[in-house]
SEMI-113081 format. One line per 2 residues: number of its first residue (from 1); for each residue x, y, z of C-alpha. Coordinates in Angstrom, 1 decimal. Layout:
// residues N
NUM) X,Y,Z | ...
***
This chain:
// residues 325
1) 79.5,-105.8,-21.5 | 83.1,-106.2,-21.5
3) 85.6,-104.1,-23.1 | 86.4,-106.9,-25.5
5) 82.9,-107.5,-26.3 | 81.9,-103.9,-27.4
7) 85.0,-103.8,-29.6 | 83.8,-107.0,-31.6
9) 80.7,-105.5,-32.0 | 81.9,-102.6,-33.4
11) 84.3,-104.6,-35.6 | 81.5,-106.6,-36.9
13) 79.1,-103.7,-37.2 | 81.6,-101.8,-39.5
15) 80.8,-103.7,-43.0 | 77.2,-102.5,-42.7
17) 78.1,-99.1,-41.8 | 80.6,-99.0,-44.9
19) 77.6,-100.1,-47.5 | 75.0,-97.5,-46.5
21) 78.0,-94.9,-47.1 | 78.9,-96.9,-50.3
23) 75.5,-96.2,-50.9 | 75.8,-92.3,-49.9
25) 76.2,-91.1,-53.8 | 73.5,-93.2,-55.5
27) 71.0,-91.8,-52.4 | 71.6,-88.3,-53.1
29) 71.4,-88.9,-57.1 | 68.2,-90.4,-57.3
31) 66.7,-88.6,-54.4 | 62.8,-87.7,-55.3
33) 63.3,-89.0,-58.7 | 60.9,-91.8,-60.2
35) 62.0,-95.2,-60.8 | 59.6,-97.8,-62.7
37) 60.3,-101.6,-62.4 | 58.7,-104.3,-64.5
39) 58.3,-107.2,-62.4 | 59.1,-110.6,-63.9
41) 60.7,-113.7,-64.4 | 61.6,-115.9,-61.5
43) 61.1,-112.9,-58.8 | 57.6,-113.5,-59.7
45) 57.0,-116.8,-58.7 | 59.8,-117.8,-56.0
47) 58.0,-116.8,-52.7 | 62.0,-115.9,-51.2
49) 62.6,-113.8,-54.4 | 59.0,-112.2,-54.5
51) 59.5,-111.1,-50.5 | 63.1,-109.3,-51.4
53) 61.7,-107.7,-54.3 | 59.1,-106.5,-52.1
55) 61.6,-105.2,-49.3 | 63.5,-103.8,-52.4
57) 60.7,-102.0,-53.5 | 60.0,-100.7,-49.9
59) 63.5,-99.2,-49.1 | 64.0,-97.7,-52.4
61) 60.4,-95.2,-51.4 | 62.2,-95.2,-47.9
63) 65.2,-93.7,-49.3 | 63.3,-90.8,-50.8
65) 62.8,-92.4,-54.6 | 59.4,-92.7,-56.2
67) 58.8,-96.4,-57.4 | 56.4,-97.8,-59.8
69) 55.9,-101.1,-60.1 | 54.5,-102.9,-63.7
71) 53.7,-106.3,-64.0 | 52.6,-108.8,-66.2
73) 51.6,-112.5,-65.3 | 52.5,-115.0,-68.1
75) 52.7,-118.4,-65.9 | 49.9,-117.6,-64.2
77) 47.6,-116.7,-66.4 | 48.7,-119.8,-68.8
79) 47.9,-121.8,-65.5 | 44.4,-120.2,-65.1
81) 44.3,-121.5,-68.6 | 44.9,-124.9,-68.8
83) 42.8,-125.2,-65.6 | 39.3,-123.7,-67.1
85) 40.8,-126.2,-70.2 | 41.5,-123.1,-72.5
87) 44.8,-123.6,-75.1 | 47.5,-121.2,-74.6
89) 48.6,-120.1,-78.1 | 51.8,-118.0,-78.9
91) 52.6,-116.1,-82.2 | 55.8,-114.2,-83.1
93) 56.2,-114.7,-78.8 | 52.6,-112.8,-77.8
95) 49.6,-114.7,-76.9 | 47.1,-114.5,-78.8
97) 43.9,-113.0,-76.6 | 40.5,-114.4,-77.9
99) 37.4,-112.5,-76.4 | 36.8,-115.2,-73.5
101) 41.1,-115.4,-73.0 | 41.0,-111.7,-72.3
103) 38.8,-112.1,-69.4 | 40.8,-114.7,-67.7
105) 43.7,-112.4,-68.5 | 42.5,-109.5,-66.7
107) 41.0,-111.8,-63.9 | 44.4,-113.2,-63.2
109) 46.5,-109.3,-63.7 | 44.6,-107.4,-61.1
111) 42.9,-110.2,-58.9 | 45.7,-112.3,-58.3
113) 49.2,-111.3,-59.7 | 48.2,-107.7,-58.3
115) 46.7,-108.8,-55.4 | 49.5,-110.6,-53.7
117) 52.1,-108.1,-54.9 | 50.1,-105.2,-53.3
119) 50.0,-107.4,-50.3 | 53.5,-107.7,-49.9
121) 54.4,-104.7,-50.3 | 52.1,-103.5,-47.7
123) 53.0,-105.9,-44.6 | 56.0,-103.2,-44.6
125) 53.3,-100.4,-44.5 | 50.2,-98.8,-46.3
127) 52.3,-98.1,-49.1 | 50.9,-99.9,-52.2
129) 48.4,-99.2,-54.4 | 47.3,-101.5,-57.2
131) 45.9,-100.3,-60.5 | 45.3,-101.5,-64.4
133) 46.3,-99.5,-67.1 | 42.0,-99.2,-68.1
135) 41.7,-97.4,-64.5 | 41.9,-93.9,-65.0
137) 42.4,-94.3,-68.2 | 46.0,-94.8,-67.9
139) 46.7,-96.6,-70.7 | 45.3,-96.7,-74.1
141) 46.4,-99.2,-76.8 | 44.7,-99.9,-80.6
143) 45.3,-103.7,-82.0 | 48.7,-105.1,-82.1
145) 49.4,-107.5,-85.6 | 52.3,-109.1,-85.6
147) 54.4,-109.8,-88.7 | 55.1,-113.2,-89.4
149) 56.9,-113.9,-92.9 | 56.1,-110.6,-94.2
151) 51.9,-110.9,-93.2 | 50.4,-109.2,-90.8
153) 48.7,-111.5,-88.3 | 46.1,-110.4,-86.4
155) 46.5,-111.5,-82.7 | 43.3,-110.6,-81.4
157) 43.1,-108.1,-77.7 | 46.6,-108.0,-77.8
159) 47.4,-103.9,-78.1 | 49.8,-101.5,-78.8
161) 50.1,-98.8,-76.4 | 48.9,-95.4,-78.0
163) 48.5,-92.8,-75.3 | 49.6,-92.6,-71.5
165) 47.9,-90.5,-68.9 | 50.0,-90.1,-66.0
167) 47.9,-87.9,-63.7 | 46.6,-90.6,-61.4
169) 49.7,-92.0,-61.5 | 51.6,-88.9,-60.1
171) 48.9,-88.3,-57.6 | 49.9,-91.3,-55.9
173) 53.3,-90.6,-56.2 | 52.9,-87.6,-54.7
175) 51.3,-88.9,-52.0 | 54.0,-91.1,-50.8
177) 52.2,-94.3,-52.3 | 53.4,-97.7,-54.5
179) 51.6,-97.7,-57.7 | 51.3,-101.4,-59.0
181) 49.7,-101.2,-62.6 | 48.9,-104.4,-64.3
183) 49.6,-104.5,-68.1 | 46.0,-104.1,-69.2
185) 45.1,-101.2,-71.6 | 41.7,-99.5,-72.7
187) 41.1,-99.2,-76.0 | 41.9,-96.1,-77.8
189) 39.0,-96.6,-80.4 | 35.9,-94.8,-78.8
191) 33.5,-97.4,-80.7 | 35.7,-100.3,-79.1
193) 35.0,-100.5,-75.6 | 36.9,-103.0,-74.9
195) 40.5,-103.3,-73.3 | 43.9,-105.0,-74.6
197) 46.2,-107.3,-72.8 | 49.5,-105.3,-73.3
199) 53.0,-106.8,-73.4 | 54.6,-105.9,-69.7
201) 57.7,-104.8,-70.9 | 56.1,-102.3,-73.5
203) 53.6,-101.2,-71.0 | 57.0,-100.5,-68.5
205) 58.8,-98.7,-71.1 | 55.7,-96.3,-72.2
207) 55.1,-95.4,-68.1 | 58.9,-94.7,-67.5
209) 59.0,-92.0,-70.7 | 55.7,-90.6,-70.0
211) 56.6,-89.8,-66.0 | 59.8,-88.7,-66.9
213) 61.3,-91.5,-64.7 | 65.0,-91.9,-63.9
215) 65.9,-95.1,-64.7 | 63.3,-98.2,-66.2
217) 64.8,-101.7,-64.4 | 63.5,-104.8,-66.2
219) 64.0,-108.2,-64.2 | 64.5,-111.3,-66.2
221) 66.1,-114.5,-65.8 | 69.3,-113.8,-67.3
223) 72.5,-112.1,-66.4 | 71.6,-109.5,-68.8
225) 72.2,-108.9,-72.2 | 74.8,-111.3,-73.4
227) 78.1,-110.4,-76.3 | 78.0,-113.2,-78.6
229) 75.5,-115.4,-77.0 | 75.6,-118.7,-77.0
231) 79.3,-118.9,-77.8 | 80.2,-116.7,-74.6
233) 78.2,-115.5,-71.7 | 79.8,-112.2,-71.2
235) 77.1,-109.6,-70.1 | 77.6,-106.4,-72.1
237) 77.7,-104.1,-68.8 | 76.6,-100.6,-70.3
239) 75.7,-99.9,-74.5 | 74.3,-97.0,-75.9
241) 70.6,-96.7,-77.6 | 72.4,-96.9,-81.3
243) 74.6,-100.0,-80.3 | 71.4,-101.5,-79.2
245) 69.4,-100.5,-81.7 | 72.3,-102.4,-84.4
247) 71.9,-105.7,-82.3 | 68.0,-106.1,-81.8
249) 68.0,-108.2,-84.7 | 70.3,-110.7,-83.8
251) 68.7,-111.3,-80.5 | 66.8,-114.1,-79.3
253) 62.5,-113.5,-79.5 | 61.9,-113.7,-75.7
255) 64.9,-110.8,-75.2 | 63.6,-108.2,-78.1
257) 60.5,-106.9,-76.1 | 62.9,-106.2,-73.2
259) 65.3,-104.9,-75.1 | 62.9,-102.3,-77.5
261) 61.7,-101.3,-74.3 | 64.8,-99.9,-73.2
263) 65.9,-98.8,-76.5 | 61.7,-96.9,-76.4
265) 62.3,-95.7,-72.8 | 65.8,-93.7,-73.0
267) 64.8,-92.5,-76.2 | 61.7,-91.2,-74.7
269) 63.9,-89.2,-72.2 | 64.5,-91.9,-69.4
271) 67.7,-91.3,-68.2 | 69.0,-95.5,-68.1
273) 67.1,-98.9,-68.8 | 68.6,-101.8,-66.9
275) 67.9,-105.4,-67.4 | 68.6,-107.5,-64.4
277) 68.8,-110.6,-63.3 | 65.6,-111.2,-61.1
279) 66.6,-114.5,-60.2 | 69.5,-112.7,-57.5
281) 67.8,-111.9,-53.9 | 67.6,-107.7,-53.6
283) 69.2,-107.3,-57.3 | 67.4,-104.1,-57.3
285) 68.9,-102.5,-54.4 | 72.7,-104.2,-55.4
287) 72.3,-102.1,-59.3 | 70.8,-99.1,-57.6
289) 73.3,-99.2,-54.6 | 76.5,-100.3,-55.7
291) 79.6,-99.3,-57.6 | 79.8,-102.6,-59.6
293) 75.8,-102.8,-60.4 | 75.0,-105.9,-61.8
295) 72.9,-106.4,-65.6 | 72.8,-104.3,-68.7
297) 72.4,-100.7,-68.7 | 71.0,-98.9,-71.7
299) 71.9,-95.1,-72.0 | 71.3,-92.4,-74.7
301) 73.4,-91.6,-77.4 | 73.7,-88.2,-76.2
303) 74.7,-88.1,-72.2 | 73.6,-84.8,-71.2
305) 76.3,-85.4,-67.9 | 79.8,-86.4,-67.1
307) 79.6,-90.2,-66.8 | 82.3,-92.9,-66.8
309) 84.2,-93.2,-70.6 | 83.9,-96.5,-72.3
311) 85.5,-97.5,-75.5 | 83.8,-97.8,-79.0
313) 83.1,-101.6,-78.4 | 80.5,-102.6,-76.0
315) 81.5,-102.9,-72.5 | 81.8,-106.1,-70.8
317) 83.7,-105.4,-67.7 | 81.5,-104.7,-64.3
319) 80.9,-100.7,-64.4 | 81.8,-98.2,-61.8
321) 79.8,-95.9,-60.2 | 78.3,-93.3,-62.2
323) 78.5,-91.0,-59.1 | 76.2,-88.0,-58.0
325) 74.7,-85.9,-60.0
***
């Protein structure tokens, strides 16, 4: 090799050096902390976007962080439907889970959705290990009634998330493994029996509080959480749980189980809840990784560190690095 030739190597060798040191600070923050990821959206159908998430997934465990991965399976399991000529019905944005839809619910979670995501993950290893929230008892959920126009609407095995039980969880953790859980609860009631299909995003919000995780990421397909949406797409960059909690309200249905799941999860001691844009190839790694970040980070009221100021009004500008710890 030529003199000339090395040098151009080097030259074009240098941007790639210059990320992994860009990514120097966030590596020694998170460091052997847990991150849980609720896995959704267009990242869970586009075969391009489901292989990145997966490499996502793979380097983050690589660099020494402890992922869990959640997961629902809304398209797929309305597909199942329609196939074994079953309706799909929705109330107040939650399907409502009859007896017969429950079993094609779980059939769908953990022997397809799961399935394929475990496989993924493990053609970079024998990393992954999938799981429901009924095994081990992981998860355990009473009935969830929905309020529509001041009733209470009874929505049939669709729970509410009472108790989580972390311990196999954190055994796997521990023992350098991938947890995928599917959404799927047991019930709570000892008489019961049976199990609940359980909303992803709540069932991502309960794990990250009860491990104690870093950060909860939720991908979408949005930018984020938008200002004044639909008369301006600015992406609020970084609010706190109290300016969240003000605009929950206001925001549209298929957002508000997103965003109460942040709100749940950094008031349960997470340290950030980020909603991302799943539809952007290795999103994860770019909001982990880099100063910008990209999405809509959710912090407590109270920062119990030194982190970049922001102004009264929500931020809308692309955040810098929260640095080391």
């Amino acid at each position: 090799m030529s003199t000339s030739e090395a040098s151009t190597r080097k030259h074009t060798a240098l941007p790639k050096a210059q990320t992994l040191i860009e990514a120097l600070p966030w590596l020694t923050r998170h460091h052997g902390r847990t991150v849980v990821i609720k896995f959704g959206g267009n990242a869970m159908v586009d075969e391009e976007l489901k292989a990145a998430f997966a490499q996502d997934v793979v380097f983050l465990r690589h660099a020494g962080l402890r992922p869990v991965v959640v997961h629902g399976g809304g398209p797929q399991i309305s597909k199942q439907l329609d196939a074994l000529g079953l309706e799909s019905q929705f109330r107040a944005g939650l399907r409502v889970t009859t007896p017969e839809t429950m079993d094609v619910v779980r059939m769908v979670l953990a022997g397809q959705v799961q399935r394929e995501l475990v496989n993924l993950l493990n053609q970079h290893g024998p990393l992954a290990v999938g799981m429901t929230g009924e095994d081990a008892r992981i998860m355990a959920a009473t009935r969830h009634f929905a309020e529509i126009d001041g009733e209470a609407v009874d929505l049939g095995r669709v729970g509410s998330i009472t108790s989580v039980d972390t311990g196999a969880i954190e055994a796997l953790l521990d023992d350098g493994r991938i947890p995928v859980i599917s959404s799927i609860a047991h019930s709570a009631d000892a008489g019961d029996g049976g199990v609940f299909n359980v909303n992803a995003d709540t069932a991502a919000a309960a794990l990250a509080a009860a491990l104690g995780a870093e950060t909860l990421m939720v991908l979408t397909d949005v930018e984020g959480l938008y200002a004044d949406w639909p008369r301006s797409d600015d992406v609020i960059s970084e609010l706190t749980a109290s300016q969240l909690e003000k605009l929950l309200p206001e925001l549209a249905s298929g957002m508000v189980p997103k965003m109460e799941g942040c709100l749940h999860a950094v008031r349960g001691g997470v340290h950030t809840a980020r909603v991302l844009d799943g539809r952007v190839p290795h999103s994860i790694l770019l909001e982990i990784f880099t100063d910008e970040g990209i999405g809509t980070m959710v912090v407590p009221d109270a920062v119990p560190e030194p982190r970049a100021q922001a102004p009264d009004d929500l931020r809308t500008q692309p955040r810098k690095a929260e640095g080391p710890a």
